[in-house]
Structures are given as structure tokens and as C-alpha cells.
C-alpha positions as CSV (number, residue, x, y, z in Angstrom):
1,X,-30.8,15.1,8.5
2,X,-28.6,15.4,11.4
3,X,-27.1,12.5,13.3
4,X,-24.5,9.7,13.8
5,X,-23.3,9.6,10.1
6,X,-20.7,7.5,10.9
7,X,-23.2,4.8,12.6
8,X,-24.7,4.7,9.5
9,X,-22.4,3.6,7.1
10,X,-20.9,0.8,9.8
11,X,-24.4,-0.4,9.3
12,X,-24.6,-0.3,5.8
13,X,-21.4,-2.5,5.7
14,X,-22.5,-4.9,8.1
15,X,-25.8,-5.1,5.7
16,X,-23.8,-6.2,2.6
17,X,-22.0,-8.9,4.6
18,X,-25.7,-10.4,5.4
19,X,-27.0,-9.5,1.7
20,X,-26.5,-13.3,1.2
21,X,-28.9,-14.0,4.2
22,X,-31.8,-12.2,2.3
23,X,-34.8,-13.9,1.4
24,X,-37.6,-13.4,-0.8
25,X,-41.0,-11.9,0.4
26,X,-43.9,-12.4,-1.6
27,X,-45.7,-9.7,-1.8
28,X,-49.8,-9.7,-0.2
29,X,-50.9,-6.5,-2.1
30,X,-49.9,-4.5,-5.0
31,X,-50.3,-0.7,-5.8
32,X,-51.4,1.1,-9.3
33,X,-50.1,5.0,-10.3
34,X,-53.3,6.9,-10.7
35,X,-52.0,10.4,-11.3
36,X,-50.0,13.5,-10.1
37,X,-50.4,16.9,-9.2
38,X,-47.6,19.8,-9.5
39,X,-44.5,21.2,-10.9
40,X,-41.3,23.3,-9.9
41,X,-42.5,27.3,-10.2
42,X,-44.1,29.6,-8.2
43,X,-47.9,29.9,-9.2
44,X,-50.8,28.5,-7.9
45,X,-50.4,24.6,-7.4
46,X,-46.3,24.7,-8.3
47,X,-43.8,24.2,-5.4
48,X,-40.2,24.5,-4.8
49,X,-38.9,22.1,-2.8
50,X,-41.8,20.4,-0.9
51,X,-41.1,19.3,2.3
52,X,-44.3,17.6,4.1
53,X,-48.3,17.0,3.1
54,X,-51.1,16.4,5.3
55,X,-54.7,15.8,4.8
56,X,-57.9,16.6,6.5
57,X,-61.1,14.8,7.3
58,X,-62.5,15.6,3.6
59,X,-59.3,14.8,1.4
60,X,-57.7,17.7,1.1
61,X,-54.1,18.0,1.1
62,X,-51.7,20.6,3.2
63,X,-48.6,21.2,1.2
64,X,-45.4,22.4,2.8
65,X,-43.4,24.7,0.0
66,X,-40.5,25.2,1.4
67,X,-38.6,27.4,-0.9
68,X,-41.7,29.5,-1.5
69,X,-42.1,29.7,2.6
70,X,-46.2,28.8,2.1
71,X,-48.4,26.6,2.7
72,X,-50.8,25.4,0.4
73,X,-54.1,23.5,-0.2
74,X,-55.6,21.3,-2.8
75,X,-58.5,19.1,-3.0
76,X,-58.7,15.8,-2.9
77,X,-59.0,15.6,-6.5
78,X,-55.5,18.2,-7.1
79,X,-57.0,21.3,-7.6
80,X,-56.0,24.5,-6.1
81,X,-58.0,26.1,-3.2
82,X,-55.8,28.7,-1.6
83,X,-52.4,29.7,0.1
84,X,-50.6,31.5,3.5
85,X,-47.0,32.3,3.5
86,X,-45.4,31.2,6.6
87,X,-42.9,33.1,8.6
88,X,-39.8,30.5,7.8
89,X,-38.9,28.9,4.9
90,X,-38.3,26.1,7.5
91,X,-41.7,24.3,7.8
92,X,-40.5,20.4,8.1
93,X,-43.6,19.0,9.1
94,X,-47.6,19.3,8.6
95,X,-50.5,17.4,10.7
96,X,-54.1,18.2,11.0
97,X,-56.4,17.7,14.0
98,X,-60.3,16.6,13.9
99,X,-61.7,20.2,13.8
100,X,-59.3,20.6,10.8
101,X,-56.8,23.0,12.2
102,X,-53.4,22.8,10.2
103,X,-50.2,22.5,12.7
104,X,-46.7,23.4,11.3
105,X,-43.0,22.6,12.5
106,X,-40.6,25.6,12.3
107,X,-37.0,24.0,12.1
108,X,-35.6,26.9,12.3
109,X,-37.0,28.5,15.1
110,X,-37.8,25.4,17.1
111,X,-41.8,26.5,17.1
112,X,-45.5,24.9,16.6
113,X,-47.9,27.1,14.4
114,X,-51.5,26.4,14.0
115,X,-53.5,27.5,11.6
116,X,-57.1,27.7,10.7
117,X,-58.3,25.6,7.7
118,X,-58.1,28.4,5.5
119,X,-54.8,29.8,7.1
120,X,-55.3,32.2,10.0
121,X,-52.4,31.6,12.4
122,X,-54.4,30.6,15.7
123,X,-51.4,30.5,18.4
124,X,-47.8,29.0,17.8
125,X,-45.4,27.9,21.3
126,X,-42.0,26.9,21.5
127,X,-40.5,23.2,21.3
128,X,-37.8,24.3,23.7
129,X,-37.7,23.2,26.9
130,X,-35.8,25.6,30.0
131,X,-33.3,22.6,30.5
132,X,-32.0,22.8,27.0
133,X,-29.1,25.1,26.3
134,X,-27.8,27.4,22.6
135,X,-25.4,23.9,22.0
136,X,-28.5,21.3,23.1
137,X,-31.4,22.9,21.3
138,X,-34.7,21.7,19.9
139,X,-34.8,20.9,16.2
140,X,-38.1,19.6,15.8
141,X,-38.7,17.9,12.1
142,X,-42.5,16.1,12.5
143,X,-45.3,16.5,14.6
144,X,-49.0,14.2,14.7
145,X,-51.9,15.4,16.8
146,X,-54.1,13.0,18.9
147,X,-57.8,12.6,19.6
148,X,-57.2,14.9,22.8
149,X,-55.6,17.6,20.8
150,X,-52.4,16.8,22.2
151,X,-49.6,17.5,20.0
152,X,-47.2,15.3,20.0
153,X,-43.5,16.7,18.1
154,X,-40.2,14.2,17.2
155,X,-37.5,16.2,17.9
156,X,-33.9,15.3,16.5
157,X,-31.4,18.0,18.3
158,X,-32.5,17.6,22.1
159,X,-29.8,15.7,24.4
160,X,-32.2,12.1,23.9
161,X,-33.8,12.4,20.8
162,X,-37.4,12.5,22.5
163,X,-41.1,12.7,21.4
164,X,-42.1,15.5,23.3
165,X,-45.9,16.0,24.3
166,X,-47.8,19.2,24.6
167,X,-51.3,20.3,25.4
168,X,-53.5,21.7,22.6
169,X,-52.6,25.3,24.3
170,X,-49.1,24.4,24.1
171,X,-47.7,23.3,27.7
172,X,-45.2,21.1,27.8
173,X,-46.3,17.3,29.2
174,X,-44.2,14.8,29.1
175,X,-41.8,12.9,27.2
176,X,-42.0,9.7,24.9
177,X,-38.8,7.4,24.7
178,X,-35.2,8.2,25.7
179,X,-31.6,8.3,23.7
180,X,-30.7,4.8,22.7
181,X,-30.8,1.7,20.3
182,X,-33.1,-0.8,22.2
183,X,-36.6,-0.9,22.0
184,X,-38.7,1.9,22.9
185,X,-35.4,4.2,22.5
186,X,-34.5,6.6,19.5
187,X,-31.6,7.9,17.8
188,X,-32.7,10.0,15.6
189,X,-36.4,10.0,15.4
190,X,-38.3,11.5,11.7
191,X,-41.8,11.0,11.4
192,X,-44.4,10.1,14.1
193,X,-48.5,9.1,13.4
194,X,-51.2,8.4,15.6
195,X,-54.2,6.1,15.0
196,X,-57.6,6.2,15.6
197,X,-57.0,4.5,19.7
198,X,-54.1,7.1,20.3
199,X,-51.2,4.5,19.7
200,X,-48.3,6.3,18.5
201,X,-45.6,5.1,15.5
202,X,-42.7,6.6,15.2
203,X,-39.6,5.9,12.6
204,X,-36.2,6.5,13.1
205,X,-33.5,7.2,11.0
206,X,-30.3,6.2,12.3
207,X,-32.2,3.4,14.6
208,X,-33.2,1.8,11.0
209,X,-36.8,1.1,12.6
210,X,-40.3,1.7,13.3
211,X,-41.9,1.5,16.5
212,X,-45.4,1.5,18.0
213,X,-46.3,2.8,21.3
214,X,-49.5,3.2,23.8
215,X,-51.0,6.6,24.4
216,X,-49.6,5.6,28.1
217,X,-46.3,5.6,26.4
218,X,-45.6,1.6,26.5
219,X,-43.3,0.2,23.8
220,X,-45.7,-1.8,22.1
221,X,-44.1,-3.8,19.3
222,X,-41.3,-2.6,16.3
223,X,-40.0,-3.6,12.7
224,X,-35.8,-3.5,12.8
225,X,-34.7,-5.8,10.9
226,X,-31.4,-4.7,9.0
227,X,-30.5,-6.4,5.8
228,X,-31.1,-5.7,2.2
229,X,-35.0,-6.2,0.6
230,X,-37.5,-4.2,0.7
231,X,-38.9,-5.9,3.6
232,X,-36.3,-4.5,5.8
233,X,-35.6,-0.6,6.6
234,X,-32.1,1.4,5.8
235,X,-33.4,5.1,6.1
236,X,-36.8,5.3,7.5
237,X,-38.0,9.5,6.9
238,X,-42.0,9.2,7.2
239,X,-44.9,6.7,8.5
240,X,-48.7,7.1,7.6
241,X,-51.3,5.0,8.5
242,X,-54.7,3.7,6.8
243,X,-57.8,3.0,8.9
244,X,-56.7,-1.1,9.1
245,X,-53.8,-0.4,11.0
246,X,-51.2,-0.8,7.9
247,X,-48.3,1.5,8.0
248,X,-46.9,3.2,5.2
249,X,-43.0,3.7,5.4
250,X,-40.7,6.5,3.5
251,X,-37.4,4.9,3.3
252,X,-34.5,6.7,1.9
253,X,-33.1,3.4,0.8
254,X,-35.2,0.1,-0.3
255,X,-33.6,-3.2,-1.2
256,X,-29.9,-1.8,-2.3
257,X,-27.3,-0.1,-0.6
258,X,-27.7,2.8,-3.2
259,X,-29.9,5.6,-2.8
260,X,-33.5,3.9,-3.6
261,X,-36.4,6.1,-2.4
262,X,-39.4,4.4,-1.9
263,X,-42.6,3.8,-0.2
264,X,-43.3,0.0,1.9
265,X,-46.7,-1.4,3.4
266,X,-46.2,-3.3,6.7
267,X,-49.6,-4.7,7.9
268,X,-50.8,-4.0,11.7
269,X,-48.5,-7.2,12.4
270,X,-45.4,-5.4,11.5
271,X,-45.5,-7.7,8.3
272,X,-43.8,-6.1,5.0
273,X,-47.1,-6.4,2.4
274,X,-45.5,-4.4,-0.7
275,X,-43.3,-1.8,-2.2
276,X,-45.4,1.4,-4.0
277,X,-44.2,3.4,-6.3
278,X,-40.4,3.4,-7.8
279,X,-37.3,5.2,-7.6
280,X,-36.6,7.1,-10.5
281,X,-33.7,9.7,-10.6
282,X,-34.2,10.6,-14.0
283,X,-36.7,13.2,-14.4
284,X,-40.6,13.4,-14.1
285,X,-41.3,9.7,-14.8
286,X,-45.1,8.7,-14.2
287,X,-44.9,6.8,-11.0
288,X,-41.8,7.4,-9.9
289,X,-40.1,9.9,-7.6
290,X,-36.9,10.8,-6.5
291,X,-37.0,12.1,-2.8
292,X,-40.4,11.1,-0.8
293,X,-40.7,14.5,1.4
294,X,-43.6,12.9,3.3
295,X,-47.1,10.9,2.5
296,X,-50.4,10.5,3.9
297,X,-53.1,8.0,3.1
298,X,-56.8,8.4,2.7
299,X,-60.5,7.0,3.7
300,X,-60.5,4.5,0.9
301,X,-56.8,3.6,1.4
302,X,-55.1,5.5,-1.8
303,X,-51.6,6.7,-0.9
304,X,-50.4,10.1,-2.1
305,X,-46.4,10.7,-1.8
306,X,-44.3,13.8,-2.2
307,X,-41.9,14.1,-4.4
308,X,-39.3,16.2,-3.1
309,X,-37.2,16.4,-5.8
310,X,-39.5,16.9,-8.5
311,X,-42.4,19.0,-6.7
312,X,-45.6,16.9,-7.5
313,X,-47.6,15.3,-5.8
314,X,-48.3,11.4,-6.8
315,X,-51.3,9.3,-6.1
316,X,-51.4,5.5,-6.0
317,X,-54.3,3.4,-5.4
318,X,-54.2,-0.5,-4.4
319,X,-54.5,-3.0,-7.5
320,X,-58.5,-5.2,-6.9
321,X,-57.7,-8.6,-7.2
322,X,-60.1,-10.1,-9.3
323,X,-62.2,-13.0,-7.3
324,X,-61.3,-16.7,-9.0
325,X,-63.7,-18.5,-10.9
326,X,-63.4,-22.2,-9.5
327,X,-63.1,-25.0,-12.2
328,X,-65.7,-26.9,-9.6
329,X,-68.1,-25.9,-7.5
330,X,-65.9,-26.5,-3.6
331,X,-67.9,-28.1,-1.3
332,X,-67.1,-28.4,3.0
333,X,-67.4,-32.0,4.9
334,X,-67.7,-31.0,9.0
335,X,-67.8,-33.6,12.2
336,X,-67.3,-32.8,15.6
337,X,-66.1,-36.1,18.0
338,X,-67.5,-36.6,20.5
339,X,-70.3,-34.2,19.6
340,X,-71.8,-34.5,23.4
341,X,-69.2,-33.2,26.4
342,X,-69.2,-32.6,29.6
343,X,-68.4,-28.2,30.2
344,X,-64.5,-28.3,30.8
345,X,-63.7,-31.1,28.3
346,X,-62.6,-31.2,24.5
347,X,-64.2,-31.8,20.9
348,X,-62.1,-32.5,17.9
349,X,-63.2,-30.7,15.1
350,X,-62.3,-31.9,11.3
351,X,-63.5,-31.7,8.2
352,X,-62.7,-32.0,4.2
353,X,-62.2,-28.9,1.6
354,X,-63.0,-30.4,-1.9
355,X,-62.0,-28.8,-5.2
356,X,-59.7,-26.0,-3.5
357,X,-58.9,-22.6,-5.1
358,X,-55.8,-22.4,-6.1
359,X,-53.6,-20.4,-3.8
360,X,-56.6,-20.7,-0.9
361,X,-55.5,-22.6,2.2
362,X,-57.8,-21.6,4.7
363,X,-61.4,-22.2,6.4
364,X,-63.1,-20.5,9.1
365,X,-64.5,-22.2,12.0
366,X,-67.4,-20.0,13.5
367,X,-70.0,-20.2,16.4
368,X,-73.7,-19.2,14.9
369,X,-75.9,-17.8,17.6
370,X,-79.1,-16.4,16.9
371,X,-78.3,-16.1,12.6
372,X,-75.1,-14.5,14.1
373,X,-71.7,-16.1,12.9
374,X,-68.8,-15.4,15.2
375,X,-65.5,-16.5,14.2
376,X,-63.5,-19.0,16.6
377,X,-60.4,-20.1,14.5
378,X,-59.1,-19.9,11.3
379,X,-57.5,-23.2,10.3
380,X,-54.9,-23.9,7.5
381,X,-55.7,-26.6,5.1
382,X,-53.8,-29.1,4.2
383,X,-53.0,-30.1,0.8
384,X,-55.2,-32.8,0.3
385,X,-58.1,-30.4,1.7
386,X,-58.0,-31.6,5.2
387,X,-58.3,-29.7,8.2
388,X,-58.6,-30.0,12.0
389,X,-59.0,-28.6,15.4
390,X,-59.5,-29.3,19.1
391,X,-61.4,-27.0,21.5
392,X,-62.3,-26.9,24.8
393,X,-66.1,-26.9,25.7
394,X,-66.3,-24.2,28.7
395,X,-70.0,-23.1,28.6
396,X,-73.3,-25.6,29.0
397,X,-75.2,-25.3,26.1
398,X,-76.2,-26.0,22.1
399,X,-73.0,-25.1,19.9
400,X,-73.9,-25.0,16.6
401,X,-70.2,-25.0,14.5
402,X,-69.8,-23.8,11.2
403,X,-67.2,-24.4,8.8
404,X,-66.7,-21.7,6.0
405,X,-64.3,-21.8,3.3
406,X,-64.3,-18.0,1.8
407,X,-62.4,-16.2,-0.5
408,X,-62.0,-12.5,-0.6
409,X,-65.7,-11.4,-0.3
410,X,-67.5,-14.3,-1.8
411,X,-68.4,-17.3,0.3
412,X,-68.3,-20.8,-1.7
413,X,-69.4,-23.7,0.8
414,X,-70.5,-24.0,4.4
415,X,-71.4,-27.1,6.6
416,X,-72.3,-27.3,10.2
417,X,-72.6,-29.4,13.2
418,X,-73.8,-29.4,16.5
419,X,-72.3,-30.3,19.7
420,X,-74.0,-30.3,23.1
421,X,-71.9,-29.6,26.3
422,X,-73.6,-30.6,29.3
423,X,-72.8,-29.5,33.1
């Protein structure tokens, strides 16, 4: 990686001075090691040197082998399906499009190359742009493609650091973010993904951050925080995303100042969830890895992550969490007072939780209309079971309330009232 070197290990200094500020984060999901795929060599589903993975629509996974300048393709279960050499040994990032067309970065020679599903190059264009000189060039390391077939390329060795946007035929569009350290600004920017509404994530390396942006190009919201734990990011390399809106960070180093490769959850909040995987420098350990060269995640949520280091492929999936068994049976208690309002005035809402889960502090409040429950608020419940809310009555009308206290996927009481709000 190329970049302020320097700016890095100031930060890492400043980051053992606030080690003592660290708290713990507990934890909201947890990750099992299923399996991996690969080995160092030079036959059919060996590598050397992997250096990004994407997957298509079906599961299968792209595999950038690097020292064996090729791509190739597994299923979504490991096994091989087939293989193109590339023109570079350079290929530093992968991304598929709907139709299933692989896209390759060319480090080296600062291009785009797309490629049918079973590796025809289709076309290939030039990350360079006229204003950028032999000393200013593009070195382009990841790329994403968006539901417009835009492809969108993070670019580490132009004058700002940009994102830099081009049509599906390759013209040059526009440009995301500009050289800096505040929001919506990069430094040296190393993986980029794109969700199912266009919004664009990127992660930055020397910025220590990820950051999520509109397909207008807004600055949308970020996670920078710098200090040690594995909530916070040191060396951010690679994001993926799961249909939910959780992000799925490479990060070169995770809850030390050592080297610590590893793999973080953040929820669509920008909330840390959990740590996947472990770093392991001593060989092929089953779920460990050494150097995460990029991951991807699919339909049903499992997360697959390169290892660099030890050429395989490693697939995680998350742990169930087995639905409690109550001790005694819980039971809601729901008033509403007053429970007839004038339209523009306010009902209290309260009610009693008995024989609580343990580690369940929540009830939903929800409007039924027509057999149809719509959810209003979601109150916390006090220790004793108690909760409470007050709402403002807008609309003239029967509102019939309902009170659900729910955990995971299995509903354990209701209650409901009724209020009337009158013109």
C-alpha cells in the first residue's frame, strides 16, 4: 500500500496513549468456521498469492491469482469450474455486475477489464484521466459496479485520492470525495461496495475509517473512531456488505497495535456487532488466516475471506442463537389514558411485562388495522417489567394499540387497547 507512512505510526502512538480509554463491547452476533477451499500451487483450485474474490448472483466466487496472472472460478460449494489468464500479474481488485460480467483492476497499467462469466475479455478503458501526469498517475486498487452499470474505481495514486466514476462503456463521469481527513474526504482509499439503493462505502487506509455515501455523492454517515478494540479501525483494506445493510470490514490490525488481521461486523448504524475469524500467523490453522486479500458475503449471510498469505479461501457462517425456554409463561398488562382524545392531543400508553426473559428488555407497540400490525415504537423495559409511552393522536378515528413482547422469531404475549380520537 502506498501512502503517508509516517501519518500512520503518529497514529498508532497516539492510540496507545488512549489504550486506557478503551471499553468493552459486547458482542450482538457471533460467527462459526465452516470450511475452506485452496492451497499454494499452480493447479486447478491452488493460488499464489490471492489478491481479491468476488461473487455473482448464484454463489460463485471470482478469484484473483496474482502470481499465476489468472482468474479463476469456483462454485459456491469450492469446486473448480474454469480459468483465464489475465494480461498482468497486477489484478488488485474483482466486482461483478447483475448480468454477471466479471470487472478486473490492473495496478499496473492503471486499466478496467471486463470479462464475460466464463472469461472472454469484453472491453477494458483506462483509469487515467488527461489531467494526470507520469509523477501523478492512476493506481487504481478496488472497483464495485452499481445497478446502472456504472463502475465506480478507488484510486490511491491520483493528486486527491478520489473515487472515480465511469459509464458501463467506460467514459469518465465524475468524481466522489476529495484529498483530506474530514468527512466525506480520503487519504488513501482501499475498498469500495455498493448496496442494493446505490449507496456507496468506502474504507480508507490511512484515514482509519469507513464511510457511506449517496449515489448523488452526499457524505452520509462514517465509523472513525481510533483507539484499540476491535470495535475501532487501525488499517481498514476491504468492506462487503450483506443484504441488511451490515458491513463487513478487513482490517490489517484489530484490537492491538501488532499486526492482527481480521474481519469486523458493523450493523447499518455504523454499530461494531462482532469479530469473525482469527489471526493466525502460524501456518494453515482451521479458521484462521494471516492476510485478508479481500471478502465478499452471500444471500444467506455466510462470509467467505481470503487468505492472502496462505492461498485458501475460508467460509464462516453466523452462530443461531437458540430461542429461550421461559421458566413461566410471560404475560403483557396494556392501558391507554385517557383512551378518548380530541385529534392533535396526547395518550399515555403503559403497561406491565411479567416473568421477563432473561437478557430481553424490550416490547413493541404496534397499530393493527385491518389484521395488519404496524409497528409504532419499540420501548425499553424497565427492570421491574414496566414500560411507557406518550403519543400524539393526529388522525380521527378507532386506534386499536397492541403491545407485543417478542423474542427472536417467537412471540410470547400480546394485549391491546383501544383509543378513540375524535375531531
Amino acid at each position: 500500500m502506498k501512502g503517508p507512512l509516517k501519518r500512520l505510526l503518529v497514529t498508532l502512538c497516539l492510540v496507545a496513549l488512549a489504550a486506557c480509554l478503551a471499553t468493552a463491547v459486547a458482542l450482538a452476533d457471533s460467527y462459526q468456521y465452516v470450511t475452506a477451499w485452496g492451497s499454494n500451487g499452480t493447479g486447478n483450485g491452488q493460488f499464489n498469492g490471492i489478491k481479491a474474490i468476488a461473487m455473482d448472483s448464484s454463489g460463485n466466487l471470482y478469484v484473483a491469482d496474482y502470481g499465476n496472472a489468472r482468474i479463476e472460478k469456483l462454485s459456491s460449494s469450492g469446486a473448480y469450474l474454469t480459468q483465464w489468464a489475465t494480461p498482468s500479474i497486477t489484478i488488485e481488485g474483482l466486482a461483478v455486475d447483475p448480468a454477471g460480467n466479471v470487472y478486473a483492476i490492473d495496478y499496473w497499467n492503471a486499466l478496467v477489464l471486463k470479462y464475460s462469466p466464463s472469461g472472454s475479455l469484453l472491453s477494458q478503458f483506462s483509469t487515467s484521466l488527461p489531467s494526470e501526469t507520469s509523477s501523478v498517475h492512476s493506481e487504481p486498487v478496488a472497483l464495485a459496479v452499481d445497478s446502472k452499470g456504472d463502475i465506480w474505481v478507488a484510486d490511491t495514486g491520483s493528486t486527491d485520492y478520489p473515487i472515480k466514476e465511469f459509464s458501463p462503456g467506460g467514459s469518465y463521469l465524475g468524481t466522489l470525495g476529495t484529498k483530506g481527513t474530514a468527512a466525506g474526504q480520503f487519504w488513501s482509499p482501499a475498498g469500495i461496495a455498493i448496496d442494493s439503493s446505490d449507496s456507496i462505502y468506502v474504507v480508507d487506509s490511512y484515514n482509519y475509517d469507513i464511510q457511506k455515501f449517496s449515489s448523488s455523492g452526499t457524505y452520509l454517515n462514517g465509523h472513525s473512531t481510533i483507539a484499540p478494540g476491535d470495535a475501532n479501525l487501525l488499517y481498514p483494506l476491504d468492506v462487503a456488505l450483506d443484504s441488511a445493510g451490515n458491513m463487513y470490514v478487513a482490517d490489517a490490525f484489530s484490537g492491538t497495535l501488532t499486526y492482527d488481521s481480521s474481519v469486523k461486523k458493523f450493523n447499518s448504524s455504523f454499530v461494531f456487532q462482532t469479530r469473525i475469524g482469527a489471526h493466525s500467523a502460524s501456518g494453515v490453522v482451521p479458521g484462521t488466516f494471516d492476510a485478508v486479500a479481500g471478502l465478499v458475503v452471500d444471500a444467506s449471510g455466510a462470509v467467505y475471506v481470503a487468505d492472502g498469505s496462505y492461498d485458501r479461501i475460508l467460509k464462516f457462517t453466523e452462530t443461531a442463537t437458540p430461542t429461550p425456554t421461559p421458566t413461566a409463561k410471560p404475560s403483557v398488562s396494556l392501558r391507554a389514558a385517557p383512551k378518548s382524545v380530541k385529534a392533535g392531543h396526547s395518550v399515555t400508553i403503559s403497561g406491565l411485562v411479567k416473568n421477563l426473559i432473561a437478557g430481553d428488555k424490550a416490547v413493541a407497540i404496534c397499530r393493527k388495522v385491518g389484521g395488519k400490525l404496524t409497528k409504532l415504537k419499540s420501548l425499553t423495559i424497565s427492570g421491574a417489567g414496566a414500560f411507557q409511552w406518550t403519543k400524539k393522536m393526529t388522525k380521527p378515528g378507532k386506534w386499536t394499540l397492541v403491545a407485543t413482547y417478542k423474542v427472536g422469531t417467537v412471540t410470547y404475549a400480546s394485549k391491546a387497547v383501544t383509543v378513540t380520537v375524535r375531531k
